[in-house]
C-alpha positions as a printed Julia matrix, in Angstrom:
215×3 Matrix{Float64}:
  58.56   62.68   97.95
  58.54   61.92   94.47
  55.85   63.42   92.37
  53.14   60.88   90.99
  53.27   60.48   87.19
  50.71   62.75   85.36
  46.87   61.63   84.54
  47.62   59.21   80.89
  44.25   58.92   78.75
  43.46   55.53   78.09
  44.78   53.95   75.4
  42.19   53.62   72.13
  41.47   50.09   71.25
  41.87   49.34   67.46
  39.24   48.95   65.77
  38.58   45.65   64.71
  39.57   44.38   61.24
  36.99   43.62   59.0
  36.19   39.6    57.84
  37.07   39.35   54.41
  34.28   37.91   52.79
  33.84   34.4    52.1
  33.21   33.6    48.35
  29.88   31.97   47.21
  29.85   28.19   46.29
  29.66   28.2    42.87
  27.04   26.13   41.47
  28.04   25.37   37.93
  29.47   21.48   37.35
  33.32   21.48   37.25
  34.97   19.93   34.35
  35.55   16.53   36.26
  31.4    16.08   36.74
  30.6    16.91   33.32
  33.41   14.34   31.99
  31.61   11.77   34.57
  28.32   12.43   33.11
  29.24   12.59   29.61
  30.82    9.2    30.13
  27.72    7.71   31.73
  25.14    9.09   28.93
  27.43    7.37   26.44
  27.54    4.04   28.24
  23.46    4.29   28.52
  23.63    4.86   24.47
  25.91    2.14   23.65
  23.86   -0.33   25.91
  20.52    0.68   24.26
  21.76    0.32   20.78
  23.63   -3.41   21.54
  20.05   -4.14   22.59
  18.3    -3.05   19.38
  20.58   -4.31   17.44
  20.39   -8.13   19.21
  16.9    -7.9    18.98
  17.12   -6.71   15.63
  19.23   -9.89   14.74
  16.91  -11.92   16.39
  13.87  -10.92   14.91
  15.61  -11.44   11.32
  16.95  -14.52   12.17
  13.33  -15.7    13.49
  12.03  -14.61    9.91
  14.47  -16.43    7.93
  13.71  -19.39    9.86
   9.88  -19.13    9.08
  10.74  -18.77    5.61
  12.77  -21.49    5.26
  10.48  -24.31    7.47
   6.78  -22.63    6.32
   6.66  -20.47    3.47
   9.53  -21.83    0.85
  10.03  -25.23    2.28
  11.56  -28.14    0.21
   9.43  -29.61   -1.96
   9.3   -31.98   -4.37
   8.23  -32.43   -8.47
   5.73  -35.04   -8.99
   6.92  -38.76  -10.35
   5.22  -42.05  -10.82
   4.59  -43.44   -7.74
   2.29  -46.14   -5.92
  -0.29  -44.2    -4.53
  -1.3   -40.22   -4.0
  -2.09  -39.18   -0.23
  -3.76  -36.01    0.58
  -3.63  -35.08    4.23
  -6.71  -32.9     5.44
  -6.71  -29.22    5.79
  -6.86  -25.96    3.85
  -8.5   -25.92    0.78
  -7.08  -26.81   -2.69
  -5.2   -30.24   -1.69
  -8.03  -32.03   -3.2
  -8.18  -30.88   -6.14
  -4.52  -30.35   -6.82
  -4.34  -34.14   -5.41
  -7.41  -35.24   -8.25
  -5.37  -33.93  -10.81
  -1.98  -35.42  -10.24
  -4.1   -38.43   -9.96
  -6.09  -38.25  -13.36
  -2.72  -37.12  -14.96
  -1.92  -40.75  -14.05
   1.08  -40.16  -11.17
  -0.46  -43.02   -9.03
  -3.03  -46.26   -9.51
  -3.96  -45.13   -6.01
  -5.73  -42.22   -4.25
  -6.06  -42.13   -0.46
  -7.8   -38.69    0.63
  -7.92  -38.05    4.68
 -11.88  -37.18    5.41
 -10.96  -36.68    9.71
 -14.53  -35.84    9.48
 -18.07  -36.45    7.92
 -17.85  -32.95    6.31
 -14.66  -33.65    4.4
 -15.54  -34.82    0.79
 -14.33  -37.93   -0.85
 -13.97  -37.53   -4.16
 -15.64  -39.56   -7.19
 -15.17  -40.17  -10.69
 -11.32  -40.48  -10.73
 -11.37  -42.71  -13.84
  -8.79  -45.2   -13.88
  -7.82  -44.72  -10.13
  -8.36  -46.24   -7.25
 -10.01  -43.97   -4.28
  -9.8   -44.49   -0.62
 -10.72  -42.36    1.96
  -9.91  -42.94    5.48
 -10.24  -41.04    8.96
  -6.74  -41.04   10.53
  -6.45  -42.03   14.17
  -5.91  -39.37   16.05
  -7.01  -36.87   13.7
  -3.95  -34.94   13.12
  -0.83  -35.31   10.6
   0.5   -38.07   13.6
  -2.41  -40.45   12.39
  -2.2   -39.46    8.97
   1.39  -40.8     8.77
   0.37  -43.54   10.76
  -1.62  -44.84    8.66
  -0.06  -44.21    5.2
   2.65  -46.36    6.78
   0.17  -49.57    7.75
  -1.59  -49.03    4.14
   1.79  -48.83    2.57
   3.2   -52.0     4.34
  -0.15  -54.17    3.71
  -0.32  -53.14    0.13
   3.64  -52.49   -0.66
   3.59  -48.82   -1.27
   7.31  -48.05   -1.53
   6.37  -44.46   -2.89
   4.1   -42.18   -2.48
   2.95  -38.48   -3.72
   2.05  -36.79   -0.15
  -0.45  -33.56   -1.1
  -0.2   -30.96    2.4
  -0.4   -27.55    2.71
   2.71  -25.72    1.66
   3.32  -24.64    5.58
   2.5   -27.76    6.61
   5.17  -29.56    4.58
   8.4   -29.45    7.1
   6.27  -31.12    9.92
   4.61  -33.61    7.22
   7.9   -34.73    6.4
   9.46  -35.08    9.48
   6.22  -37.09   11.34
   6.2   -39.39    7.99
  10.11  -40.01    7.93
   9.64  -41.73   10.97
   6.5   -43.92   10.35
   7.15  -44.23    6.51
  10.87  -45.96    5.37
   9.88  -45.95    1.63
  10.27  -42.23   -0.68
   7.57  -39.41   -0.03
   7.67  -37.07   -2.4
   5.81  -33.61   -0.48
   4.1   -31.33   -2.51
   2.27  -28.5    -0.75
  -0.49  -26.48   -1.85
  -0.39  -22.66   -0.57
  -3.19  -21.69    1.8
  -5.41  -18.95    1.11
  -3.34  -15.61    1.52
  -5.42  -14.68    4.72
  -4.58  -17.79    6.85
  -1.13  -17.09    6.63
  -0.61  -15.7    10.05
  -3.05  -18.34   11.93
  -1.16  -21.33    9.7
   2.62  -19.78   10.67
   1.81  -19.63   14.25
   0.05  -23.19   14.36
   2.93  -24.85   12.31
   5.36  -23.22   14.92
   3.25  -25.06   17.86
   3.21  -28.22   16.43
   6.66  -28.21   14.92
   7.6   -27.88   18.81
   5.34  -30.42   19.68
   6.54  -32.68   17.71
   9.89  -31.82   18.23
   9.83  -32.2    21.78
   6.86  -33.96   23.35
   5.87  -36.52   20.65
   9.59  -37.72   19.19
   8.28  -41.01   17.47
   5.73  -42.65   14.82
């Protein structure tokens, strides 16, 4: 018989190997993401400043312009002409329209009086005085009717007295009632009205402009 093989021990199981350990996500931005929001916060900066600076232009453009049509409009020196015309508003046009008269620029002195408060003036030696109420009351009927007066009595100049904001819109509603030469001269308001005047003149300057395009 053949001998059975002697009692073996078990063989040992290895012990296992040990999971290296996996490496933390790192939290700080790589290169790449920084670059990306580098780029971005520079875009943002550009775009902010290209708006500035158009509204920058555009607010000293808007300036200029309000210079040039209200504040330092054209104007013109006073000559001999057929009559004076003072259209109603701020104070001073009377008397600076009195004077040119009495310095003996015009036989004629029309003064608008839109209302019963508005004085006519007296005593102009030499001169004759008219006062009217335009129809409507605005610079629109003032023109108007310098051009009738000036067709019935053959004005073919005039001395037009305004405000010195009011002189762009003066001229431009009276060039197309009035075919003879106004000469504007404009009279500054009082310093405080300056705002209130500016802003008005814009309004109107539109209106007439856009909505009311003739006489």
């Amino acid at each position: 018989m053949t001998a059975a093989p002697p009692d073996r021990d078990p063989p040992t199981p290895a012990a296992p190997t040990p999971a290296a350990p996996t490496p933390a996500a790192s939290t700080a931005p790589t290169p790449s993401a920084r670059s990306t929001r580098s780029t971005r916060s520079t875009r943002s900066t550009r775009r902010r400043a290209i708006r500035l600076g158009v509204i920058g232009v555009l607010a000293l453009a808007f300036a200029a312009t309000t210079a040039r049509l209200f504040v330092f409009p054209d104007q013109d020196r006073p000559a001999p002409a057929d009559a004076i015309v003072m259209f109603a508003g701020s104070p001073g046009r009377l008397e600076r329209a009195v004077s040119l008269a009495r310095a003996g620029y015009a036989p004629v002195l029309a003064v608008s009086t839109p209302t019963a408060d508005d004085p006519c003036p007296e005593g102009v030696t030499g001169v004759e005085v008219i006062c009217f109420a335009p129809d409507p009351l605005t610079t629109q009927g003032e023109s108007r009717w310098l051009a009738a007066a000036a067709a019935q009595r053959g004005w073919h100049s005039v001395i037009v007295i305004t405000a010195t904001s009011q002189t762009t819109r003066a001229r431009l509603r009276l060039g197309r009632c009035y075919p003879g030469e106004a000469r504007m001269i404009g009279v500054p308001p009082p310093a405080l009205s300056w705002p209130y005047m500016i802003a008005y003149e814009w309004a109107a300057l539109g209106k007439a402009l856009i909505l009311q395009r003739g006489c």
